[in-house]
C-alpha positions as CSV (number, residue, x, y, z in Angstrom):
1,X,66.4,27.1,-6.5
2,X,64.9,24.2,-5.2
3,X,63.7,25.6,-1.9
4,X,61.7,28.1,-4.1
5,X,60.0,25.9,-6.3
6,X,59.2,23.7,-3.4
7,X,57.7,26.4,-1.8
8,X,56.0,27.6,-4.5
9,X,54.1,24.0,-5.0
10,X,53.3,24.4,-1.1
11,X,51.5,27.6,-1.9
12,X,50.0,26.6,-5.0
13,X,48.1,23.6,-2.8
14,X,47.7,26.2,-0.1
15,X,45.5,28.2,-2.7
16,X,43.5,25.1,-4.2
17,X,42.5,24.1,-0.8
18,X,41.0,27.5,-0.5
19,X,39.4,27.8,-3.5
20,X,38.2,24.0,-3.1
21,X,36.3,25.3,0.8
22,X,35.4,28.6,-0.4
23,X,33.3,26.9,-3.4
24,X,32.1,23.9,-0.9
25,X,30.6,27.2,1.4
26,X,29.3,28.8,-1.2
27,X,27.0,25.4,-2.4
28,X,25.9,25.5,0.7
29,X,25.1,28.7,1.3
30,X,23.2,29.3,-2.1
31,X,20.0,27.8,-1.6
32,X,19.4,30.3,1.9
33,X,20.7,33.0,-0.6
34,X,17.9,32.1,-2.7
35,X,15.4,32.0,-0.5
36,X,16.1,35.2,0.7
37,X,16.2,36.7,-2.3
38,X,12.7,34.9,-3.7
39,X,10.7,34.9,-0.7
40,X,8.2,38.0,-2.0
41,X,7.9,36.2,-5.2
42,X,4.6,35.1,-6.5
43,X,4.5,32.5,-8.9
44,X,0.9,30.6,-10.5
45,X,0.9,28.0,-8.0
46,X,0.0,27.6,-4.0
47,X,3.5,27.2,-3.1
48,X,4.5,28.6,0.1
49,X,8.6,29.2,-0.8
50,X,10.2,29.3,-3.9
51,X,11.3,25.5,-5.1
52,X,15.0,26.0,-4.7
53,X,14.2,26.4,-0.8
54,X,16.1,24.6,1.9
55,X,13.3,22.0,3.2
56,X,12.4,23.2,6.7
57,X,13.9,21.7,9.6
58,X,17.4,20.8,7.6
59,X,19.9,19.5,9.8
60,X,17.8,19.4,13.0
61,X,18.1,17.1,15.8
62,X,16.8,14.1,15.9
63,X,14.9,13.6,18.9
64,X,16.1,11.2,21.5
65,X,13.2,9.9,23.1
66,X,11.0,8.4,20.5
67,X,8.3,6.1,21.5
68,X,9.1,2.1,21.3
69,X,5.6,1.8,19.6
70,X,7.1,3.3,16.7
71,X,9.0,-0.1,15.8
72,X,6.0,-1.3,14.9
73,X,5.4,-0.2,11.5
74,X,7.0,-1.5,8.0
75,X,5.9,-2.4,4.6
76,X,9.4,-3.9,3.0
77,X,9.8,-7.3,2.7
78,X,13.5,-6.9,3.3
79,X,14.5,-7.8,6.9
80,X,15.7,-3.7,6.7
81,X,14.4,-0.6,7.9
82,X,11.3,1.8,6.8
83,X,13.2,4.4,5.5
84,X,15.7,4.0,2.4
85,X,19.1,3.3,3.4
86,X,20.0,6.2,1.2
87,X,17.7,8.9,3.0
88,X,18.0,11.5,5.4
89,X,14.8,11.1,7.1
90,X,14.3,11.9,10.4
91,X,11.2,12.1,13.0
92,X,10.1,15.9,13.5
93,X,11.8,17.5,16.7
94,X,10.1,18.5,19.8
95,X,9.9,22.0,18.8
96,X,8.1,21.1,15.2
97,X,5.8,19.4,17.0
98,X,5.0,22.2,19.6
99,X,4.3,24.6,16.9
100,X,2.9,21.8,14.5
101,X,-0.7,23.1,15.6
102,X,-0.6,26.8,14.6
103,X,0.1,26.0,10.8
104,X,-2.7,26.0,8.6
105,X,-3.6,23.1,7.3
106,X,-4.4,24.5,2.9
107,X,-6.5,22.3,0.9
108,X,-5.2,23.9,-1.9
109,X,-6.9,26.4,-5.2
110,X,-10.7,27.0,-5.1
111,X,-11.1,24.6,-8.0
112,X,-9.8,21.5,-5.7
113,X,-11.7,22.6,-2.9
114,X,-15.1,23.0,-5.7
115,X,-14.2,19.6,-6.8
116,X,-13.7,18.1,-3.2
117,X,-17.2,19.4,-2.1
118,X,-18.6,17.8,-5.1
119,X,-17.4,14.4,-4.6
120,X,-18.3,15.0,-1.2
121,X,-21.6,15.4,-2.3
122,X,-21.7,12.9,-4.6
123,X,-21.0,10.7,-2.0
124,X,-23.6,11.8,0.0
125,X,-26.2,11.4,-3.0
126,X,-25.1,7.5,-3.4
127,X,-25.1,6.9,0.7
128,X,-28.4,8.2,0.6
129,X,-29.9,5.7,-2.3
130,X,-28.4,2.8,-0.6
131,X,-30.4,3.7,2.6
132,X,-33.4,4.5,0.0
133,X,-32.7,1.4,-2.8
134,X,-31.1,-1.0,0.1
135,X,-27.2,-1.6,0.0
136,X,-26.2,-4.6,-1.8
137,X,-23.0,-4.7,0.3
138,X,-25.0,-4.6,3.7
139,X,-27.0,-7.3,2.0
140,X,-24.0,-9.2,0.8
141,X,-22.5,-9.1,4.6
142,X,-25.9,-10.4,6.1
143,X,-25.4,-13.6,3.7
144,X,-24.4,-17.1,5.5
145,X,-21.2,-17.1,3.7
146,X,-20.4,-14.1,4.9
147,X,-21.2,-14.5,8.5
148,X,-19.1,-18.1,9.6
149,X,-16.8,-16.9,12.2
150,X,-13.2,-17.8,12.9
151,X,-12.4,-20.7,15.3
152,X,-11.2,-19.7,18.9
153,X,-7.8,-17.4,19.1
154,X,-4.8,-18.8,21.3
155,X,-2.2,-16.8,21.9
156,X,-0.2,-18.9,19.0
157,X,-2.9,-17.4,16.4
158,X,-2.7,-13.6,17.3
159,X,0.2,-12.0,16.0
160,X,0.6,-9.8,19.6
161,X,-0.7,-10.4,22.9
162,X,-1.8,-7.8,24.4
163,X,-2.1,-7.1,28.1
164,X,-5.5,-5.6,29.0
165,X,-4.2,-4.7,32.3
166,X,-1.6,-2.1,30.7
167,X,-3.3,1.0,29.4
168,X,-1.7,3.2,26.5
169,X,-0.5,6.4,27.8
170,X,0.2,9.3,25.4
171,X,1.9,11.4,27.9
172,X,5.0,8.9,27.8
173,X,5.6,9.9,24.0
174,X,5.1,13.3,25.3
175,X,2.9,14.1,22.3
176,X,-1.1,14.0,23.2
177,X,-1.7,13.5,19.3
178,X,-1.0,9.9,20.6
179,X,-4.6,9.7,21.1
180,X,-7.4,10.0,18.3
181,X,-8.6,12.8,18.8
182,X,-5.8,14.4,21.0
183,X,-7.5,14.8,24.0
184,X,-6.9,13.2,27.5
185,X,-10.5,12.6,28.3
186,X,-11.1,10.2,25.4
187,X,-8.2,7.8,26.8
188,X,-10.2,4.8,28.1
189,X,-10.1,4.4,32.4
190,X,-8.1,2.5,34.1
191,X,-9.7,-0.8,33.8
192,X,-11.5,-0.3,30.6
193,X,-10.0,-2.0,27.3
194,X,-6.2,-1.5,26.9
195,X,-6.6,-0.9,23.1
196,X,-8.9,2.0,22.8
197,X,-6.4,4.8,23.6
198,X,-3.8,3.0,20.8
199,X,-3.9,5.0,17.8
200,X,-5.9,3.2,14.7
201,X,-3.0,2.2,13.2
202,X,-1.9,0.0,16.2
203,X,-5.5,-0.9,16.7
204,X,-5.4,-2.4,13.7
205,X,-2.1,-4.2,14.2
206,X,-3.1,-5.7,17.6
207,X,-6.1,-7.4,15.2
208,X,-4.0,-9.4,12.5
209,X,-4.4,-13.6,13.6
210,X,-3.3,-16.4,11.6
211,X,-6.3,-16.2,9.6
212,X,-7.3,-12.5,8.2
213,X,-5.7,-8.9,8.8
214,X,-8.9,-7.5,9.5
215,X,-12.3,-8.6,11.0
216,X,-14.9,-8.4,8.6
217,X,-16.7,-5.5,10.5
218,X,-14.1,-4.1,12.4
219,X,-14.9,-0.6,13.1
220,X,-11.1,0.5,13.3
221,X,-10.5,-0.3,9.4
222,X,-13.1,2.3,9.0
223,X,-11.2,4.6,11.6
224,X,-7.8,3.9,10.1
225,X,-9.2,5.1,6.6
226,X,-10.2,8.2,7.5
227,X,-6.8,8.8,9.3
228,X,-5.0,7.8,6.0
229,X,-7.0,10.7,4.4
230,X,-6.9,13.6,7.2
231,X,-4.2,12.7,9.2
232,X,-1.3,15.7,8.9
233,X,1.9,14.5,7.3
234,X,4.9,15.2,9.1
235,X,7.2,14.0,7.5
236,X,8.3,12.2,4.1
237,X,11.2,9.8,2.5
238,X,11.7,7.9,-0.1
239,X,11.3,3.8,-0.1
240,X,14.1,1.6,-1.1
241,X,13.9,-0.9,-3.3
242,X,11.5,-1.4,-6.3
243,X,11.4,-0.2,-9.5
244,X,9.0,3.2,-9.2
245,X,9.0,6.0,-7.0
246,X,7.2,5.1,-3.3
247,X,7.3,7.3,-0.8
248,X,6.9,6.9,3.2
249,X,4.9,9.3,4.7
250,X,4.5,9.9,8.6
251,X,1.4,10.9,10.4
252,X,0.8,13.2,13.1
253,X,-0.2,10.3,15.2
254,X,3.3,8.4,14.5
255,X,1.2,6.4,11.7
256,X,2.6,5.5,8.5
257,X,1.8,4.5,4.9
258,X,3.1,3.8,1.8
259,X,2.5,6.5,-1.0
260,X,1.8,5.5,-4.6
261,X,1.5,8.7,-6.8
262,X,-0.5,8.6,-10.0
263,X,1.0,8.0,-13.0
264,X,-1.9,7.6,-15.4
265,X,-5.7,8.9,-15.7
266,X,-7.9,6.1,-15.1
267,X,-9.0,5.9,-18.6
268,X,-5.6,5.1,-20.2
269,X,-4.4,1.4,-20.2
270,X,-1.0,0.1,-20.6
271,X,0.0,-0.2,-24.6
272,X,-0.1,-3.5,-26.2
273,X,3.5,-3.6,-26.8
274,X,4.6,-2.9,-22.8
275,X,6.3,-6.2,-20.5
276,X,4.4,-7.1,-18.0
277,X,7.7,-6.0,-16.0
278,X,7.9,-2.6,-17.3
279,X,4.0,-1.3,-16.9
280,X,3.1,2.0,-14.9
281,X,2.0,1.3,-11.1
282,X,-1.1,3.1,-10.7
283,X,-2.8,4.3,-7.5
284,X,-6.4,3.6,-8.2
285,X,-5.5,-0.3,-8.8
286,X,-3.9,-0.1,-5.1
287,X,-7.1,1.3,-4.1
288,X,-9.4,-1.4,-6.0
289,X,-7.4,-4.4,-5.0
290,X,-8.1,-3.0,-1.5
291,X,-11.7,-3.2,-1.8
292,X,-12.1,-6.6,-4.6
293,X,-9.9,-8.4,-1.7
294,X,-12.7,-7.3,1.0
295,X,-15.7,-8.4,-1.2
296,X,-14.2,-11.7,-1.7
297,X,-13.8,-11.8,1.9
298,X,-10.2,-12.3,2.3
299,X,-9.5,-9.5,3.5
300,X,-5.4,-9.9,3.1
301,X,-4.9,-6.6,1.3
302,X,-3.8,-3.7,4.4
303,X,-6.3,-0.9,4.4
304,X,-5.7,1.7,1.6
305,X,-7.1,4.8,1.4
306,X,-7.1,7.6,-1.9
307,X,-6.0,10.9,-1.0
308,X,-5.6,14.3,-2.9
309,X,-1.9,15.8,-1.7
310,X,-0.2,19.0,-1.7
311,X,2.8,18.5,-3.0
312,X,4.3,21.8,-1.8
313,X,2.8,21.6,2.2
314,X,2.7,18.3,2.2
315,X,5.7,16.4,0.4
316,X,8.5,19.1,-0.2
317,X,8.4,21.3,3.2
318,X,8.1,18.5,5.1
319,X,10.8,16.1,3.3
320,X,14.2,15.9,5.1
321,X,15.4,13.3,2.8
322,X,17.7,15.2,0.1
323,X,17.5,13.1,-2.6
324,X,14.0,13.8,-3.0
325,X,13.7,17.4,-2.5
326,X,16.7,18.0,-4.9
327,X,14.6,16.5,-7.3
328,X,11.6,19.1,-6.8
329,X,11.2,21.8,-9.7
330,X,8.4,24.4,-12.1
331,X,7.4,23.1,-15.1
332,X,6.5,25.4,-18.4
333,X,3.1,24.9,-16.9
334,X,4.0,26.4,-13.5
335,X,2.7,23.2,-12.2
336,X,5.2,21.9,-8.9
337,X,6.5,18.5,-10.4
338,X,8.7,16.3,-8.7
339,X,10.4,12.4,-9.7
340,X,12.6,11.3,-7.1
341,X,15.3,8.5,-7.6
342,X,14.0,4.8,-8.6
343,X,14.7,2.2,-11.2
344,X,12.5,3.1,-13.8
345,X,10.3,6.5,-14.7
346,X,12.2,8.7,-12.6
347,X,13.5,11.4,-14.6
348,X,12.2,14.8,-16.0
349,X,10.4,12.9,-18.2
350,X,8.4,10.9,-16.1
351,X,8.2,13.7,-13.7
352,X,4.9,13.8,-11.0
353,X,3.2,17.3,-11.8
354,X,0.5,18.6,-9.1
355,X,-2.6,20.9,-11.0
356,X,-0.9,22.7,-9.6
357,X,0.6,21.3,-6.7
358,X,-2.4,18.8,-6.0
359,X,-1.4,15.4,-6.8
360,X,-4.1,12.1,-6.3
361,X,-2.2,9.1,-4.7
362,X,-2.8,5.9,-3.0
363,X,-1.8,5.3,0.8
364,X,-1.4,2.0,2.4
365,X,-1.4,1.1,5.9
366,X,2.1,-0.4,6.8
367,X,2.4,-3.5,8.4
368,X,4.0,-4.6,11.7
369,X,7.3,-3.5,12.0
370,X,9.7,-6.4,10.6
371,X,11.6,-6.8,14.2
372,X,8.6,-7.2,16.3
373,X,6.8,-9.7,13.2
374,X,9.1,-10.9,11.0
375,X,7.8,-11.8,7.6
376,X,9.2,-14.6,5.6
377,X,9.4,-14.1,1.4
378,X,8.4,-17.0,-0.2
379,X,9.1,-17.1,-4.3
380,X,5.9,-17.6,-6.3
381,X,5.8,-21.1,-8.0
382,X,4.3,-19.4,-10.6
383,X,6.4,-16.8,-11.0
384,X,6.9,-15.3,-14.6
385,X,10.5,-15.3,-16.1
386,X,10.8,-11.4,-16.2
387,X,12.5,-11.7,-19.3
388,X,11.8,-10.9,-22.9
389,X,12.6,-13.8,-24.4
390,X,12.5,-16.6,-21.7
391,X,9.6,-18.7,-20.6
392,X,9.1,-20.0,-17.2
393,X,8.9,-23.5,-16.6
394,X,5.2,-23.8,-15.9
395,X,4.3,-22.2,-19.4
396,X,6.1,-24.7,-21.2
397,X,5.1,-27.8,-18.5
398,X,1.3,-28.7,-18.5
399,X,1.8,-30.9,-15.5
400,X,4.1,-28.4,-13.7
401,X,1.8,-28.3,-10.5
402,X,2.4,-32.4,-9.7
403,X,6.1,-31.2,-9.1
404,X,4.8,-28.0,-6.8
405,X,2.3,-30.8,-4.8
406,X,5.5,-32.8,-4.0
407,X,7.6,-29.6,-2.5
408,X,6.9,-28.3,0.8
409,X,4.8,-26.1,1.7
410,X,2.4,-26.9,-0.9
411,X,2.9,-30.6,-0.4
412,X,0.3,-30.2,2.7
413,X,-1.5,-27.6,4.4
414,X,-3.3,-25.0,2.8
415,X,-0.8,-23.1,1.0
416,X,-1.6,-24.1,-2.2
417,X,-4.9,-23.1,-1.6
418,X,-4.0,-19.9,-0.4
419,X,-1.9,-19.3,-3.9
420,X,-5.3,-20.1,-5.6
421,X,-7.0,-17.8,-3.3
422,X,-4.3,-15.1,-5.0
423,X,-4.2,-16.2,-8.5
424,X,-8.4,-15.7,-8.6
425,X,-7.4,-12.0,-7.3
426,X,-5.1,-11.4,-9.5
427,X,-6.8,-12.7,-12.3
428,X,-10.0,-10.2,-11.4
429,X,-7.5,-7.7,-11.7
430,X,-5.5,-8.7,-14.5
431,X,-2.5,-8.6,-12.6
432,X,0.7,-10.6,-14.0
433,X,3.2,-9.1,-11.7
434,X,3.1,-11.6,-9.0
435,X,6.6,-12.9,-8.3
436,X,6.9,-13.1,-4.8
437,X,4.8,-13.2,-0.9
438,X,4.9,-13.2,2.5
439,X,3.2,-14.6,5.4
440,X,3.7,-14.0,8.9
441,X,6.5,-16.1,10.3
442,X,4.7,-16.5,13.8
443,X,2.1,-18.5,12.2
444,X,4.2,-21.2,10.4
445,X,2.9,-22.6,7.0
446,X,-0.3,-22.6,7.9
447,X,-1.5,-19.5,7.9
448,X,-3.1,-16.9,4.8
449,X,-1.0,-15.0,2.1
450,X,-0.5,-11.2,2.6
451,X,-1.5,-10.0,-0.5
452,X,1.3,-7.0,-0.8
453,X,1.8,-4.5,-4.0
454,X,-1.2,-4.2,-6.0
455,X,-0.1,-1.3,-8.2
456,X,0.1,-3.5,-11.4
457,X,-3.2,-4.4,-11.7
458,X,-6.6,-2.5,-13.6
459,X,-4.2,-1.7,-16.7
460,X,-6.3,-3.8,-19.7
461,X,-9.9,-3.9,-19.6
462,X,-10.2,-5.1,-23.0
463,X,-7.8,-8.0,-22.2
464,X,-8.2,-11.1,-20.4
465,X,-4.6,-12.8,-19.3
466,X,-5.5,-16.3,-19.2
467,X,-1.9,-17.1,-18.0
468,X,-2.7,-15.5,-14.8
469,X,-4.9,-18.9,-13.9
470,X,-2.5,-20.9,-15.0
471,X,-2.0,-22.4,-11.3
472,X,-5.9,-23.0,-11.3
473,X,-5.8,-24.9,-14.1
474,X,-3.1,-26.8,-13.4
475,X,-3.8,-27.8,-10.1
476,X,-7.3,-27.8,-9.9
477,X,-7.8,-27.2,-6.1
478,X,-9.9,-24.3,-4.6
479,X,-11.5,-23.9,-1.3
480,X,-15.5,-24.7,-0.9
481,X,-16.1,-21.1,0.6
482,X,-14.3,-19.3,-2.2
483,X,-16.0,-21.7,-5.3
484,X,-19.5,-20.7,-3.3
485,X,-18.5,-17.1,-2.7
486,X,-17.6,-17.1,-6.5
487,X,-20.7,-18.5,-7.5
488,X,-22.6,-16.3,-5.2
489,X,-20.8,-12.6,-6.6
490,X,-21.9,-13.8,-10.6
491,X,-25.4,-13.8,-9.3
492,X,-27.2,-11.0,-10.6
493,X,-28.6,-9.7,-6.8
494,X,-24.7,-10.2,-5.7
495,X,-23.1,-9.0,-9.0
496,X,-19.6,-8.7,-8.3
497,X,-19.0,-5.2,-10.1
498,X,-22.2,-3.6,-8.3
499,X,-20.7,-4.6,-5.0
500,X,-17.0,-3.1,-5.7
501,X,-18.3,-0.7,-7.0
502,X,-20.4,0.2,-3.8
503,X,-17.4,-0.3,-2.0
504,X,-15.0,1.9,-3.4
505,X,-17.6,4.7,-3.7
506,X,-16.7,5.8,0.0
507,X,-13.3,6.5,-1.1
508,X,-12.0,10.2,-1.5
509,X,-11.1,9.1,-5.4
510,X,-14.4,8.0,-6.0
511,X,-14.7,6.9,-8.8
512,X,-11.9,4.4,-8.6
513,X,-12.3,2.5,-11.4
514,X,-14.1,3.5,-15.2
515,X,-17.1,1.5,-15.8
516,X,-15.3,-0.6,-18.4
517,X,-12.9,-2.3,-15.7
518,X,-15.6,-3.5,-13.6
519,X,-17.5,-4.9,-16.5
520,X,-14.0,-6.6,-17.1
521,X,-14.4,-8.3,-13.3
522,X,-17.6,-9.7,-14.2
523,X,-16.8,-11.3,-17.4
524,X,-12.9,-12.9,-15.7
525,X,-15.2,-14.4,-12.8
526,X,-17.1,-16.1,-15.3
527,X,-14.4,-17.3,-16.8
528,X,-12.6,-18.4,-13.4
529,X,-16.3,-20.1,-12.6
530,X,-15.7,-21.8,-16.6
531,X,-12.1,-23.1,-15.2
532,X,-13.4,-24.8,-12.5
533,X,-16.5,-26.2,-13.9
534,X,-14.1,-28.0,-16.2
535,X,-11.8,-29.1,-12.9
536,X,-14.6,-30.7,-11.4
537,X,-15.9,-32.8,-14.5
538,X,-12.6,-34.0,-15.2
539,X,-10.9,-34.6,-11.7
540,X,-14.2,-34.9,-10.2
541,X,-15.9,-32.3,-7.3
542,X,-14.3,-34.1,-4.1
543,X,-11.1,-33.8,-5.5
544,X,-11.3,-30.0,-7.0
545,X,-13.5,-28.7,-3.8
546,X,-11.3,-28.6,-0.7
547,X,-13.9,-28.7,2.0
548,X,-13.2,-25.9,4.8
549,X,-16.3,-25.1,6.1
550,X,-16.1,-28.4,8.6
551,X,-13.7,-27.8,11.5
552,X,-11.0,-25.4,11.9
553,X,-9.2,-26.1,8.6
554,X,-11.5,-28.7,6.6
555,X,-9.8,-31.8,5.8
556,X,-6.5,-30.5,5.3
557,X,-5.3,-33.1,3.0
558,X,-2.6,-32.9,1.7
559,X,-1.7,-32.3,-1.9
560,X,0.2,-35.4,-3.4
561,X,-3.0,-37.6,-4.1
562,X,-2.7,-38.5,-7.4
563,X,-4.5,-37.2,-10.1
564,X,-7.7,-38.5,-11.2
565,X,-7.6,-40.1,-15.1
């Protein structure tokens, strides 16, 4: 009796094990099942396969020979990688890649297309009156203050030294899109400069010093743009880390960029009653920072560039990270929506819907690769408590920055005057959500701020946070090129609004921002110019003005002088 119930058990596992493979097959097996039985369907939007579609190139191999100039890209500030720890991204094969060309490249429905043509035109119309009116930007660059160049490079203030006896060859990544255009002619001779076969994106690496990211009329920025607009995607994941959706996006030219999608229109700002910790990230304020931080000739925000996506081409069949595509799906609408996996506002509903699978989003240049230049995170003095009951110390501590002139860095240097430098941006932008930056750990402590993650700024125009100058206030310490430049921009020939304005104008997005935010710019720089007037007849000018505009760094002194009564 016992041998038969024992091997009735054996069977009876037998039997679940079967049934337990059988169902495992048949999970996997569904979504081709699916396919094949939806691929003549039709269906309101531009999608080319039905959503519950395998992504393309599932399960591939990764190919073995990618080029080491791939390293050299990141934009986390976690010593990690790229790609989320939790995704299944991979670099197209070989084969993709060969037939890569003979896909279409859809802009999407006629009305996108009608309504790219007009802002193309648009564009056109306002290039055209600059040339006719005069620009105030090319004006603005022709100004003294705009025109003081940088002291002589060493090798210790470039972030890479480059060989100009080495020239980039695209045939060793086997790929010609290497180049910029693709072609073997335009790689530079033997002999001519090394840089001019790198793609833009490396172009613009090579650049970055101790004391800027970008030149201030460096023709690649311009280059690297337009790549962030027509470059093809090839390929997609989600970030890790963060609170809302971001998603890494590779070019055809092995660049890549962080993707912000919108969230909001531009004319809706964030309710009265929302944290600080808790607003929307929106892709038009990526897109302004960009161009505020190049006005006010800082020029520590990476290149970032609008663009109009398909979700469908662009982001779904090219995704190999499931997570993401899982998440893909038609709304009552028949618009393609998607939400991904993130901390906040990714559900159904906070879903991304295309119109109908065209979706507007920010791109941003990655950095340097974190393990060919490390970054090192330094916590905000002024950072906010993040909670909704908490203060931080230095809203509760009026003489809070004498204890942040006594700690290192800020103690000497020009660190504190680089956190000014990003509390005046911040402030322009109504941004609170400043917790933490990086600088470039090649360079030291002395060396500029990388002014990282923008998305929380441009979200009350009707507000002014005068919290967000607390360290101005406190402190009282600015540089004499950004008090002049200040003064210069609330000049009504130099108008501050006018000249962002200008600037964002050659984006794809145009416009960036509603009329009401940039009025908002115009009346927080008066107020910054208010905060300092009152500095300097308290504390005195010598001691509010750092003077950098004699020698390499000014006076560099340091910070623990004490304060004028």
């Amino acid at each position: 009796m016992k041998m038969i119930l024992l091997r009735k058990f054996r069977v009876l596992i037998l039997m679940v094990f079967l049934v337990a493979c059988s169902m495992h097959i048949m999970v996997d097996l569904l979504p081709k099942l699916e396919r094949r039985g939806g691929g003549g369907g039709g269906g309101g939007c531009s999608c080319s396969h039905a959503p519950s579609e395998e992504p393309r190139g599932w399960g591939k191999q990764v190919r073995a020979n990618k080029h080491p100039l791939r390293i050299l890209q990141d934009f986390s500030s976690e010593p990690g990688s790229n790609v989320s720890s939790h995704s299944l991204e991979r670099v197209p094969g070989a084969a993709d890649r060969a037939h890569a060309p003979r896909r279409l490249e859809h802009l999407g429905p006629r009305g996108d297309r009608k309504r790219q043509i007009a802002q193309d035109a648009a564009a056109a119309a306002a290039a055209a009156d600059a040339r006719l009116q005069g620009s105030r930007l090319a004006a603005l660059y022709e100004h003294p203050l705009y025109r003081r160049s940088l002291p002589p490079l060493t090798d210790e203030d470039t972030l890479f030294n480059v060989n100009a006896d080495i020239r980039f060859d695209p045939k060793a990544a086997e790929e010609r899109a290497w180049t910029n255009q693709g072609t073997a002619e335009e790689v530079s001779p033997a002999g001519g400069p090394a840089d001019e076969s790198y793609p833009n994106w490396l172009r613009f690496h090579i650049g970055i010093n101790r004391y800027e990211l970008y030149s201030r009329h460096n023709p690649v920025i311009d280059a690297l743009l337009k790549d962030l607009v027509t470059q093809k995607i090839t390929s997609v994941a989600m970030k890790s880390g963060g609170t809302q959706l971001k998603l890494i996006m590779t070019f055809q030219n092995y660049g890549q960029a962080l993707f912000k999608p919108m969230k909001q229109t531009r004319e809706q700002e964030t309710p009265p009653d929302f944290f600080y910790f808790s607003d929307f990230e929106r892709h038009n304020a990526e897109i302004a920072a960009f161009h505020l931080d190049k006005v006010l000739d800082f020029r520590r925000v990476p290149p970032v560039a609008g663009r109009l996506v398909n979700m469908t081409k662009e982001i779904r069949d090219v995704t190999q990270d499931k997570k993401l595509w899982r998440t893909f799906f038609i709304s009552p609408a028949n618009n393609v929506c998607f939400y991904g996996e993130c901390s906040y506002y990714c559900s159904t509903e906070h879903a991304l819907c295309g119109k109908p699978d065209q979706l507007e989003g920010s791109l941003a240049a990655f950095l340097p690769d974190l393990a060919l230049a490390k970054r090192k995170t330094w916590r905000n003095p002024w950072r906010r408590s993040y909670h909704k009951r908490k203060k931080a110390e230095w809203e509760v501590d009026p003489d809070y920055c004498e204890e942040v002139k006594q700690t290192p860095p800020y103690d000497s240097g020009t660190r504190l005057l680089n956190v000014i430098d990003m509390t005046i941006l911040n402030f322009l932008r109504g941004n609170m959500d400043r917790h933490h930056y990086e600088t470039f750990e090649k360079f030291g402590n002395e060396t500029v701020i990388i002014h990282l993650d923008n998305g929380r700024g441009f979200g009350k125009h009707s507000h002014d946070e005068i919290s967000i100058l607390v360290p101005l206030s406190q402190c009282c310490r600015v540089r004499k090129s950004t008090h002049l430049r200040l003064q210069l921009l609330a000049k009504e020939e130099y108008k501050l609004s006018v000249l962002v304005a200008e600037s964002m104008a050659r984006d794809r997005l145009t416009p960036v921002l509603i009329q009401p935010h940039l009025d908002a710019m115009d009346r927080r720089l008066r107020l910054v110019l208010n905060t300092l007037s009152e500095c300097i007849e308290k504390e005195g000018h010598s001691y509010v003005v750092e003077d950098d505009l004699q020698g390499r760094h000014g006076a560099d002194r340091g910070h623990s002088a004490p304060r004028r009564r």
